[in-house]
OpenMM code with the backbone's topology and positions (N, CA, C; nanometers):
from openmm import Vec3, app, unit

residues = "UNK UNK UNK UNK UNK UNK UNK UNK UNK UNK UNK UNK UNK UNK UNK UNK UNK UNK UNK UNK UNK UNK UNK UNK UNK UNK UNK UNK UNK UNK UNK UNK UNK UNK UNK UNK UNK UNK UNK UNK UNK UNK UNK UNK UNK UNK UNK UNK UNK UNK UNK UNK UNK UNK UNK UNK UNK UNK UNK UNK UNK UNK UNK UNK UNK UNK UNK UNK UNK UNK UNK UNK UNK UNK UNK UNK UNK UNK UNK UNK UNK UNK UNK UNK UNK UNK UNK".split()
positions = [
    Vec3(0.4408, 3.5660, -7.5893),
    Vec3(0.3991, 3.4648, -7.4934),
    Vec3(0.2794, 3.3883, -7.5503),
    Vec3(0.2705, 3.2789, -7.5343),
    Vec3(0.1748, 3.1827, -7.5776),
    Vec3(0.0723, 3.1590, -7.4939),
    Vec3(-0.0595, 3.1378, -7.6025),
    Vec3(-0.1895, 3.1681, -7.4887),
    Vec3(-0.1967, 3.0244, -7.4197),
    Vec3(-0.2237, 3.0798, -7.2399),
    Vec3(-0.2471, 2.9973, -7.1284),
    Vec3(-0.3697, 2.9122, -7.1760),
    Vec3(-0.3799, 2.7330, -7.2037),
    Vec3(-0.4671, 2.6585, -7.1845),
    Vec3(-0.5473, 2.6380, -7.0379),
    Vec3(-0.7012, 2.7381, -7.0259),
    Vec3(-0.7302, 2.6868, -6.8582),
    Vec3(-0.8456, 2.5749, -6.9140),
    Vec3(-0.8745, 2.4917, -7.0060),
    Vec3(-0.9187, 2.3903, -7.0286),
    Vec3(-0.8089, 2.2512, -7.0245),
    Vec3(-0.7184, 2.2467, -7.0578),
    Vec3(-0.6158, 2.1636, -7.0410),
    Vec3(-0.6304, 2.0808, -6.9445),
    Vec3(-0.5935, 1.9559, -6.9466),
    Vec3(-0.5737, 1.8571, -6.8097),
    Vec3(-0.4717, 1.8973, -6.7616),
    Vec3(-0.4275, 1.9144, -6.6273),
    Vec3(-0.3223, 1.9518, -6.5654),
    Vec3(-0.3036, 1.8766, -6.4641),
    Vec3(-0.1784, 1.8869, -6.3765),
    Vec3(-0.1225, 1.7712, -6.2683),
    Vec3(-0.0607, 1.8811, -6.1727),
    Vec3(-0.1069, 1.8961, -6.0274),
    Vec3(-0.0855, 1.9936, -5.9103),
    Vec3(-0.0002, 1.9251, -5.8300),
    Vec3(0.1257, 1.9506, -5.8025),
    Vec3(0.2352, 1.9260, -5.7260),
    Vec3(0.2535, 2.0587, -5.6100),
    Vec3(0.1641, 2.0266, -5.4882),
    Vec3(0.1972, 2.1169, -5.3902),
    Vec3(0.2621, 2.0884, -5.2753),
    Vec3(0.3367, 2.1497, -5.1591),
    Vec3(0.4317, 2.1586, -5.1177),
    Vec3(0.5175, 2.2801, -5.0478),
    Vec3(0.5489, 2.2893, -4.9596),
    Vec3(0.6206, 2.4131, -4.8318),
    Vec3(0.7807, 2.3996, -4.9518),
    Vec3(0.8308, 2.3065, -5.0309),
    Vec3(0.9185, 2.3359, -5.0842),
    Vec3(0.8994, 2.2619, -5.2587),
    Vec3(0.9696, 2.2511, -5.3572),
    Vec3(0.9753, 2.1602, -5.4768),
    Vec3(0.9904, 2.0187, -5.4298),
    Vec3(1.0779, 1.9906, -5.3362),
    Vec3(1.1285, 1.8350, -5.3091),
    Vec3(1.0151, 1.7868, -5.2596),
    Vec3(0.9383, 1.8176, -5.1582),
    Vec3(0.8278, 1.8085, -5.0882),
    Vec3(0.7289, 1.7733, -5.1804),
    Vec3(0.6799, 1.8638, -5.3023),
    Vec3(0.5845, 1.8732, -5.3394),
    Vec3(0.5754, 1.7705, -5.4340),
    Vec3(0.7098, 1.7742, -5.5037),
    Vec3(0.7408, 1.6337, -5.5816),
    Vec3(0.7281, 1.4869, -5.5181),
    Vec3(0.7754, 1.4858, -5.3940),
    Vec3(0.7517, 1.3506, -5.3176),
    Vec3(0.5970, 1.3417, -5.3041),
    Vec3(0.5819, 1.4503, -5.2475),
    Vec3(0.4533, 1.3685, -5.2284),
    Vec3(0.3265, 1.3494, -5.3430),
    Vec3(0.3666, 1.3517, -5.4575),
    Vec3(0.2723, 1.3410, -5.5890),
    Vec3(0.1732, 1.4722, -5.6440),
    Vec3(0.1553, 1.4286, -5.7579),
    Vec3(0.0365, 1.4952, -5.8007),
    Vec3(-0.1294, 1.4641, -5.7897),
    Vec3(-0.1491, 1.5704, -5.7774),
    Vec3(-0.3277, 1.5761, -5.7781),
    Vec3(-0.3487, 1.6203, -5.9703),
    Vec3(-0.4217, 1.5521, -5.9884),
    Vec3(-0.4641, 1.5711, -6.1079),
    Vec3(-0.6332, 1.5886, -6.1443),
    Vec3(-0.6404, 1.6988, -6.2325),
    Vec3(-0.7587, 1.7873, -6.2324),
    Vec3(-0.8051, 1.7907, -6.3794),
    Vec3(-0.8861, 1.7934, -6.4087),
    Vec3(-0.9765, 1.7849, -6.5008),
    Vec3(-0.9716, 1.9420, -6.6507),
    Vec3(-0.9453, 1.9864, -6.5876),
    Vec3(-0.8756, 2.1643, -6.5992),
    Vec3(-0.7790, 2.2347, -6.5462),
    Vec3(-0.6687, 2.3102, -6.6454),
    Vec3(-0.6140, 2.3499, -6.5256),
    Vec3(-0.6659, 2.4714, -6.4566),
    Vec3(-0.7578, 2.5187, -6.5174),
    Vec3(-0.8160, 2.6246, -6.4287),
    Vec3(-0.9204, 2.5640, -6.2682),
    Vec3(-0.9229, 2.4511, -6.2922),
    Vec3(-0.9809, 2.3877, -6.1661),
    Vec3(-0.8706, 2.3861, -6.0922),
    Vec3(-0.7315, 2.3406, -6.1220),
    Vec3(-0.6299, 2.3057, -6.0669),
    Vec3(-0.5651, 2.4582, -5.9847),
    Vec3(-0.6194, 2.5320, -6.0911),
    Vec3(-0.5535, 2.6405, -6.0283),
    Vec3(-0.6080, 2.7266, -5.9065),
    Vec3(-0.8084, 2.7095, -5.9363),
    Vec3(-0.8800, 2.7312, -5.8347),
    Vec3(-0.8101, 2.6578, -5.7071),
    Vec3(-0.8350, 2.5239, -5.7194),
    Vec3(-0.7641, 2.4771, -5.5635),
    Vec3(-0.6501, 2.5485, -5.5009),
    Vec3(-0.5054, 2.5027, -5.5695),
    Vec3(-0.3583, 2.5190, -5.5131),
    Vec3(-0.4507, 2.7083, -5.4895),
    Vec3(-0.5282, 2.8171, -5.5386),
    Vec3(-0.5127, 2.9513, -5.4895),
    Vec3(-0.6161, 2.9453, -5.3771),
    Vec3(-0.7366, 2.8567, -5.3827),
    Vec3(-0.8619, 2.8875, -5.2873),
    Vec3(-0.8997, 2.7718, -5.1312),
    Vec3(-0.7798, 2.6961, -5.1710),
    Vec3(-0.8571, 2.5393, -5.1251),
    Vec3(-0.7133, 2.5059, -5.0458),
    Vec3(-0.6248, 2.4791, -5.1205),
    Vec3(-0.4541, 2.4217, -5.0424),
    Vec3(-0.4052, 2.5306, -4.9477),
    Vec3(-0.3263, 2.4938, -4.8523),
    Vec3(-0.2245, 2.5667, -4.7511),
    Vec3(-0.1663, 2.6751, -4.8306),
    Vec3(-0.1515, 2.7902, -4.8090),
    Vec3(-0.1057, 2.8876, -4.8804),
    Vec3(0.0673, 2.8393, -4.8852),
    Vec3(0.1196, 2.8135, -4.7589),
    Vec3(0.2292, 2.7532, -4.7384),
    Vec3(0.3230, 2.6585, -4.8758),
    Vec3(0.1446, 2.5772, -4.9251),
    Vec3(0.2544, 2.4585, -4.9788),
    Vec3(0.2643, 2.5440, -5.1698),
    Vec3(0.1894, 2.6479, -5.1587),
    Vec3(0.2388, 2.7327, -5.2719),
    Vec3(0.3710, 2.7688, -5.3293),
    Vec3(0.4527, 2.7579, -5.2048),
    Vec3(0.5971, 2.7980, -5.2084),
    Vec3(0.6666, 2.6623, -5.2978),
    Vec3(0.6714, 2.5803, -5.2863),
    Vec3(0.7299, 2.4466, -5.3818),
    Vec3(0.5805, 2.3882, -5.4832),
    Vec3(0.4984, 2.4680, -5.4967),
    Vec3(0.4085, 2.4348, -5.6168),
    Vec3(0.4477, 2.4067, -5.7655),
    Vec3(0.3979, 2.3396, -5.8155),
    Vec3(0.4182, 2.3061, -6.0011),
    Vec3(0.2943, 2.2832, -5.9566),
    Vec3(0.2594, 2.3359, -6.1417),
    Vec3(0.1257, 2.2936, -6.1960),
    Vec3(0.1955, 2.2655, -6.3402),
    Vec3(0.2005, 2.1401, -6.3931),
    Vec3(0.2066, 2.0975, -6.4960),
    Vec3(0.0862, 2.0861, -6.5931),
    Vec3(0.0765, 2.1270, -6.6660),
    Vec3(0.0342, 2.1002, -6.7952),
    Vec3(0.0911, 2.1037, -6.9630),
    Vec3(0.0349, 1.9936, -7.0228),
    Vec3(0.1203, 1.9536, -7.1179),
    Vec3(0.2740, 1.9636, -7.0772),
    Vec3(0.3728, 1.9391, -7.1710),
    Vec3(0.4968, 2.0110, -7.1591),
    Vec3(0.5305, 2.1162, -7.0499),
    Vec3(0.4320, 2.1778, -7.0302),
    Vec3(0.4867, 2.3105, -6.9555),
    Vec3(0.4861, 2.2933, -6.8090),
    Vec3(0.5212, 2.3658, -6.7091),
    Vec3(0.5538, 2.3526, -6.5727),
    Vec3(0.5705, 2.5021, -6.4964),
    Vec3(0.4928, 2.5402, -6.4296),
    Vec3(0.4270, 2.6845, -6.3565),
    Vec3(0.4731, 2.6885, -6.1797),
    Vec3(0.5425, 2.7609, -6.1667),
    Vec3(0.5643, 2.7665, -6.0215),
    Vec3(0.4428, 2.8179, -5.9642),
    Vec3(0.4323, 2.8634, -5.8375),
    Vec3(0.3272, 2.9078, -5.7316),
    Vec3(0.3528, 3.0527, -5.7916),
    Vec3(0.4018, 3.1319, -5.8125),
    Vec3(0.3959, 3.2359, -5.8284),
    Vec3(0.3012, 3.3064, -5.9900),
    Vec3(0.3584, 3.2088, -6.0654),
    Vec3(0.3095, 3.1890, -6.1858),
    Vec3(0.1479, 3.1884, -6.1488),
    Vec3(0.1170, 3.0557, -6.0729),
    Vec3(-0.0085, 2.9913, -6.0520),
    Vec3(-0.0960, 3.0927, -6.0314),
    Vec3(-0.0098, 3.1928, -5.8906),
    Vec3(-0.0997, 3.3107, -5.8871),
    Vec3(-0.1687, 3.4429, -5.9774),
    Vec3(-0.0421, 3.4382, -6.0733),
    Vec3(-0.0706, 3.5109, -6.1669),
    Vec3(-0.1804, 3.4960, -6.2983),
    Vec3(-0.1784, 3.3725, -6.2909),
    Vec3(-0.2685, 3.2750, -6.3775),
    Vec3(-0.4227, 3.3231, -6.3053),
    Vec3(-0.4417, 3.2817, -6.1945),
    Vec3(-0.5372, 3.3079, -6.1135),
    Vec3(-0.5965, 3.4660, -6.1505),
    Vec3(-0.5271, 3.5214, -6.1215),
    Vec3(-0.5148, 3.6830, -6.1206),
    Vec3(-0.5649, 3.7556, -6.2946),
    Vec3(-0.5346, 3.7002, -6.3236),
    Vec3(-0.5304, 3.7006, -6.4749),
    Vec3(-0.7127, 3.7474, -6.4935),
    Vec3(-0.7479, 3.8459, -6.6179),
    Vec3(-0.9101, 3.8658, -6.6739),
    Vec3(-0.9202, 3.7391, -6.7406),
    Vec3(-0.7976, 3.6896, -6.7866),
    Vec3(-0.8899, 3.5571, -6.8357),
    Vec3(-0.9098, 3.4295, -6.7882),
    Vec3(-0.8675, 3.4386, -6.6348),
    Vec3(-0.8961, 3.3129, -6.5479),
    Vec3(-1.0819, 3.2938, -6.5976),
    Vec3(-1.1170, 3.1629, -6.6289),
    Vec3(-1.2352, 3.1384, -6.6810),
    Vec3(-1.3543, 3.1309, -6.5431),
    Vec3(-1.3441, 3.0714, -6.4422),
    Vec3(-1.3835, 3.0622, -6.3418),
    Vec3(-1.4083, 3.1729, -6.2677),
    Vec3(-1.5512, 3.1544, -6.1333),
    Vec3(-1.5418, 3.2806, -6.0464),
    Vec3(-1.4843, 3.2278, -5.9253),
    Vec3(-1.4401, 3.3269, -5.8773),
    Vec3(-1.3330, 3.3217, -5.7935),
    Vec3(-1.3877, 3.3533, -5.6487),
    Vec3(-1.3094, 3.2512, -5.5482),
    Vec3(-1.4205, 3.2748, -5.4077),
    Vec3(-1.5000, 3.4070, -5.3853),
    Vec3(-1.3845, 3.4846, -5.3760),
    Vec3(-1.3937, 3.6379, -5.3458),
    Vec3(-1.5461, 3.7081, -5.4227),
    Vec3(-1.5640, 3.6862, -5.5411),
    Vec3(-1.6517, 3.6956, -5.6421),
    Vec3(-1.7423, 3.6731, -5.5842),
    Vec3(-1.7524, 3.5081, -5.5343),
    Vec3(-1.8965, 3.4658, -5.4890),
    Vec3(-1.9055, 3.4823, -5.3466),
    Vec3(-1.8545, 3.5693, -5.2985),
    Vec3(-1.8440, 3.6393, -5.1348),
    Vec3(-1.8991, 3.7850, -5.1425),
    Vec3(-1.8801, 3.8413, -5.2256),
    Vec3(-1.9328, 3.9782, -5.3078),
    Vec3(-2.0909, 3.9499, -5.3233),
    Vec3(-2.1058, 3.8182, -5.3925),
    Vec3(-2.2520, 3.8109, -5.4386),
    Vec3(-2.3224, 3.8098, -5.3286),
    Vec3(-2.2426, 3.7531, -5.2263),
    Vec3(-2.3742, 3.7430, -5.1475),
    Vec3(-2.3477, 3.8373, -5.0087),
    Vec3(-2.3372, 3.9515, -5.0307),
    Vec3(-2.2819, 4.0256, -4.9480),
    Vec3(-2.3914, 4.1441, -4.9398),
] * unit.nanometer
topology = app.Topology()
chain = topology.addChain("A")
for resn in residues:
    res = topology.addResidue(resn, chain)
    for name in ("N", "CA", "C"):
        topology.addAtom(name, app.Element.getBySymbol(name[0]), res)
């Protein structure tokens, strides 16, 4: 498997289904690890279900996304993280 770019520009297609998420466009992010913070911390958990996160060539369902998220090498701290800190 080829290593995940979370510096990459990426393009967030979210959505309750694919058709949905495709109609209604992309959000485009600066990182995709920013991209990925949102669609896991910020969007409707709902519209996860028809999610893409494109970057370069490649194309990541919601499930993926989460795993990405989930991941030791997500670069970012993660809400939860900074809910801990101040706990």
């Amino acid at each position: 498997m080829t290593r995940f770019d979370f510096n990459a520009r990426a393009r967030l297609y979210l959505g309750r289904d694919r058709a949905t998420a495709l109609a209604q466009g992309a959000k485009t992010f600066r990182t995709a690890a920013e991209a990925i913070r949102f669609a896991t911390e910020e969007a409707a958990p709902v519209s996860l279900h028809g999610a893409l996160l494109v970057v370069g060539q490649e194309g990541y369902s919601g499930a993926r996304i989460k795993a990405l998220y989930a991941s030791g090498n997500y670069p970012l701290r993660r809400k939860a993280d900074l809910a801990d800190q101040f706990s």
